[in-house]
N, C-alpha and C positions, 0 to 999 in steps of 0.2 A: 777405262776408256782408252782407246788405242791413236795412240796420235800419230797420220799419215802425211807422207806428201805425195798430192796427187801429183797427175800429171802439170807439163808445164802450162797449159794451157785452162785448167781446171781449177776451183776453187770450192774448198769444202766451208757456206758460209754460214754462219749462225743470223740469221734475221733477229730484232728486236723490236718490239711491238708496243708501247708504250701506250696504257690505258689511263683513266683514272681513278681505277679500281683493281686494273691486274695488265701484267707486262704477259704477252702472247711470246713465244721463240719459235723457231723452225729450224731444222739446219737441211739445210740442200747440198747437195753435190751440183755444180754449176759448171755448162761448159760449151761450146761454141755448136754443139748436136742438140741439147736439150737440159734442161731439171731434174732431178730425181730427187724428192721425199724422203729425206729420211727418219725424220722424227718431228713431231710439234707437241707443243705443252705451254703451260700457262701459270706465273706465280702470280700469287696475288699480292696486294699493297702492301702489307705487314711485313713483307720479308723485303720492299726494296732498300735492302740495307747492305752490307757487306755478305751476310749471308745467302743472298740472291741467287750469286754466281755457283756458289757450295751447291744450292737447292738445283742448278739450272745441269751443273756438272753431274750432277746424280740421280737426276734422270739421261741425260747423255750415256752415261755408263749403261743403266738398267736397260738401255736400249740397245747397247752392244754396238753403236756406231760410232765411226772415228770422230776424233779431237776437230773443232773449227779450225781453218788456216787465214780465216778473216770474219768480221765482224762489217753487220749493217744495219742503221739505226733508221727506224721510220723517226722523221724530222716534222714538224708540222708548217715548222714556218722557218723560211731563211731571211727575210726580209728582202729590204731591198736589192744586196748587193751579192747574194748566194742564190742564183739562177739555173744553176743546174747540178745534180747531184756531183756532192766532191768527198776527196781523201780530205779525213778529218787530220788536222795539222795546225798547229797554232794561230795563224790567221783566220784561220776557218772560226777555228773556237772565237777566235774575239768579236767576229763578226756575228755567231750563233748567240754571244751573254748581248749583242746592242738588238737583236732582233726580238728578245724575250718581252720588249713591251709592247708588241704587236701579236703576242701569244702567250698573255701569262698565266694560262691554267696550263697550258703545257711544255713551254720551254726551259723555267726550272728543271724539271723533271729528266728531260729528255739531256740537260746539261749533266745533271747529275749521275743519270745513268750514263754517260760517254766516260764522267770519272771513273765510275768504279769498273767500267770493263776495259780499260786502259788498265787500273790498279790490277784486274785479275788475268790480264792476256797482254801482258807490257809487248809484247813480239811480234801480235799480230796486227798488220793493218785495218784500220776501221774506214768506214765510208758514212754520208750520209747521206739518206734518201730523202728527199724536202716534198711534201705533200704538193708544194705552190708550180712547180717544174712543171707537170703537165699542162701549165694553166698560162706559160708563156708565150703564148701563142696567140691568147687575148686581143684582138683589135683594138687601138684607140678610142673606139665608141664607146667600148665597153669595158674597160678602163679605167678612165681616164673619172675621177668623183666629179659632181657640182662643188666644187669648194673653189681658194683661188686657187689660182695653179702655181704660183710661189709653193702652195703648200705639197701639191702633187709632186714637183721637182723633189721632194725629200722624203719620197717616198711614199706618200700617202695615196691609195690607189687600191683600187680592185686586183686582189691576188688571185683568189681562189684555194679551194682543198679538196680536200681527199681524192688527189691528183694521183697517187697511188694503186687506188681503187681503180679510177680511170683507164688509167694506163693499162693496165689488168683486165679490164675490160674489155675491150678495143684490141689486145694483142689476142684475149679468148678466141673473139669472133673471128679474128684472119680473115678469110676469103667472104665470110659470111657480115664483114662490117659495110652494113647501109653508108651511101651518104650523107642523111639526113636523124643522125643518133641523140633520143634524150638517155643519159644516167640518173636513176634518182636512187643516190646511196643515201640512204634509211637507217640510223641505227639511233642513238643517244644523241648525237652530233646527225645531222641530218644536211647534202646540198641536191642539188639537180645543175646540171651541166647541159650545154649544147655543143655538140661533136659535129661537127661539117667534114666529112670526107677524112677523119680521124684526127681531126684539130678541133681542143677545143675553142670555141667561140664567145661562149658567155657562160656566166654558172651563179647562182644564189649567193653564194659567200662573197663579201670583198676584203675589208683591210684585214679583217680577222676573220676567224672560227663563228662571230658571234648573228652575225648576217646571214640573212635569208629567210628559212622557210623556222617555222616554230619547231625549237629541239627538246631535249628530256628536262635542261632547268636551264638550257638559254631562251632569249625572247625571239631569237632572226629578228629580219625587218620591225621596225616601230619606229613611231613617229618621234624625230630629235625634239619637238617639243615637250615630251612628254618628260623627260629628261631636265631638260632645261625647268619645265612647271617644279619638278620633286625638287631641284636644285632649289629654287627660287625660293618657294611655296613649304615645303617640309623640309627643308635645310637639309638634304642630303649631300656629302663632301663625294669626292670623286672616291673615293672606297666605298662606300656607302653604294653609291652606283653601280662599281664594276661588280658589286656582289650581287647586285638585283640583276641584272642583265645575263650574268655570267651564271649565277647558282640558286637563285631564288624564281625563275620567270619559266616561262615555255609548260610542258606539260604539267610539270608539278607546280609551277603558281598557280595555274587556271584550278586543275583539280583540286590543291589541299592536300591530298594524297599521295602521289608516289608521279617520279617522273621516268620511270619505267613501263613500258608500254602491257606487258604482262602483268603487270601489277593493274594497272587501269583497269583490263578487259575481266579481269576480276572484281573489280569492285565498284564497275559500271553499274549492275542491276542496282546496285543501294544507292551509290552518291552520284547525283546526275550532274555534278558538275566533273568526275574521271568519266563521264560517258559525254559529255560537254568538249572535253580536254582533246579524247580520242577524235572526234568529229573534226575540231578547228586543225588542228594536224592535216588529217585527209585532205580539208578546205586549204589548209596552205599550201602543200604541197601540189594538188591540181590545180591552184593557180599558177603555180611554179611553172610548171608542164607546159599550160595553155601559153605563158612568156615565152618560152626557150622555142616551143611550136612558130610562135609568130618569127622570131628571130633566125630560125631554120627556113621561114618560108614552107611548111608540112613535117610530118615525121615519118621518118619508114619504119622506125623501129622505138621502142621504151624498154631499158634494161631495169629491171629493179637488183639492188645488192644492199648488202648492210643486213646489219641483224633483223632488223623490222623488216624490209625490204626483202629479204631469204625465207623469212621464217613468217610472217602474218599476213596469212591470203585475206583476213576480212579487213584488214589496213587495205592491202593491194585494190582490192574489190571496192571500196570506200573510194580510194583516190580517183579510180577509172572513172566508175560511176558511165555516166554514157559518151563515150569519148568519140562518138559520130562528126560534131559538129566539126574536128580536127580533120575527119578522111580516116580510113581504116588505116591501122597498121601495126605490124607486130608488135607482142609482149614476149618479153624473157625475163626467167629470172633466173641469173649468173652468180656464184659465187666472187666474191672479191679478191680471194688469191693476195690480198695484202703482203704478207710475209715472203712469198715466194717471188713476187716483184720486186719486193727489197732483195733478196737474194741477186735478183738477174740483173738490176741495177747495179749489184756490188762489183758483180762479177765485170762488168761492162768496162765501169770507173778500173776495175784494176786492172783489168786490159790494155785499156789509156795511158795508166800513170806505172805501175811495174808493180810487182808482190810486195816488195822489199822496203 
């Protein structure tokens, strides 16, 4: 693999994509004219180890395109006090390990991975891209929890995610973005957003990932009672909890089965509770729609993206259903471009703060 320096204005950046089964990469050529594609690939969980980078360098080579000159890390969560994508740098970090209990299926991970591409690229500068950053735009109303507000002041509040996806979104359409935009990113991890004239407004998720519409083994929304009853009732300790909510609930509790959406529409004909599982999804998710609808005041457009969202027209078709009573108006369905928004954000931040 041939290590280049572009020009001064350009950055050759390696995107990282953190799943919870496989890390996506990209590397793009980045530069104040446009993106260019150079390569994408994907390892899976077994190697996020030292050998990662070995695995990640050797498809770089096989592809014959130059060495990275920066690194960018999709972030899920910055917490309170990292609001807009930044050069990873010691403070960053400290602030990234206090934000991990507002993201603990992924902010390990995502801390880990920043180690070891420091340990493997000590030279080059890294960035982080925070999923929550598109989502600062949030109004007070929507915001701001019912709890006290003692507790708000420290943080505790409506973020949002897959701000990423968003973003990506929104910069696709260009000329072609409505005023009045729903996103329903669709995948394992599922939100729906409301976009006002390219801002978003409100969106399904709040303090964490776990909120909103029913995901592959989270619950979204449910009633804090129900919580409080297990505590109470079946002596569930707060581990016990973040396991039901986090890994055990959403499509694969309901089914039994698998909380893979592909997996379901297979084994719908036999167990009616994965063709049960499929259904309340659809139903969650068009209720989503119908809120963000009221909160736009109409829609002129509905993007679907995310894996479910890209790839299952009879999910898509499920959710529509007769979407008259809302007023017509467009459907797309947009690739997320994830990895390549981590790229332009890199680029952006290093433009700001200097290569070096």
């Amino acid at each position: 693999m041939e290590q280049v320096n572009p020009a001064a204005d350009r950055d050759v950046v390696l995107a990282l994509n953190s799943g919870s089964s496989s890390l996506k990469f990209g590397l793009y050529d980045v530069g104040p004219t446009g993106v260019v594609e150079l390569t994408t690939g994907a390892v899976e969980a077994m190697h996020f180890q030292d050998r990662m980078f070995e695995r990640i360098e050797a498809a770089l080579t096989e592809a014959k395109v130059p060495g990275p000159t920066a690194i960018g890390h999709r972030i899920v969560h910055g917490g309170p006090t990292l609001r807009r994508h930044s050069r990873i740098e010691d403070d960053v970090v400290a602030q990234l390990k206090e934000a991990v209990a507002l993201a603990p299926l992924h902010g390990p991970a995502s801390l880990a991975l920043i180690r070891l591409a420091e340990a493997h690229y000590p030279a080059l500068p890294q960035v982080a891209c925070f999923d929550t950053v598109f989502h600062t735009t949030l109004p007070e109303i929507a915001y701001v929890l019912p709890i006290p507000r003692a507790m708000s002041s420290d943080g505790v509040r409506r973020y949002g995610f897959h701000g990423l996806s968003c973003a990506s979104i929104v910069r696709q359409l260009g000329g072609e973005l409505p005023d009045r935009l729903i996103i329903a990113h669709l995948g394992n991890g599922a939100s729906v957003t409301a976009v006002k004239a390219g801002r978003s407004i409100d969106t399904s998720m709040g303090l964490t990932p776990t909120g909103g519409v029913v995901m592959g083994s989270r619950t979204g929304d449910l009633d804090p009672g129900v919580l409080l009853y297990l505590l109470r009732e079946k002596g569930l300790d707060g581990s016990a909890l973040e396991a039901l909510v986090d890994n055990q609930s959403g499509l694969l509790g309901i089914s039994g089965v698998s909380g893979d959406m592909r997996a379901l529409h297979l084994a719908a004909t036999e167990h009616p509770d994965a063709s049960l599982a499929i259904d309340i999804f659809c139903y969650s998710v068009r209720k989503q729609i119908g809120a963000m609808a009221a909160v736009l005041g109409g829609v002129d457009m509905l993007v679907f993206t995310g894996g479910i969202g890209e790839n299952d027209a009879a999910v898509r078709r499920s959710i529509l259903g007769d979407p008259g009573w809302v007023g017509n108006f467009a459907v797309r369905v947009i690739n997320a471009r994830e990895d390549e928004q981590i790229a332009r954000e890199t680029h952006i931040v290093l433009a700001d703060t200097g290569r070096l």
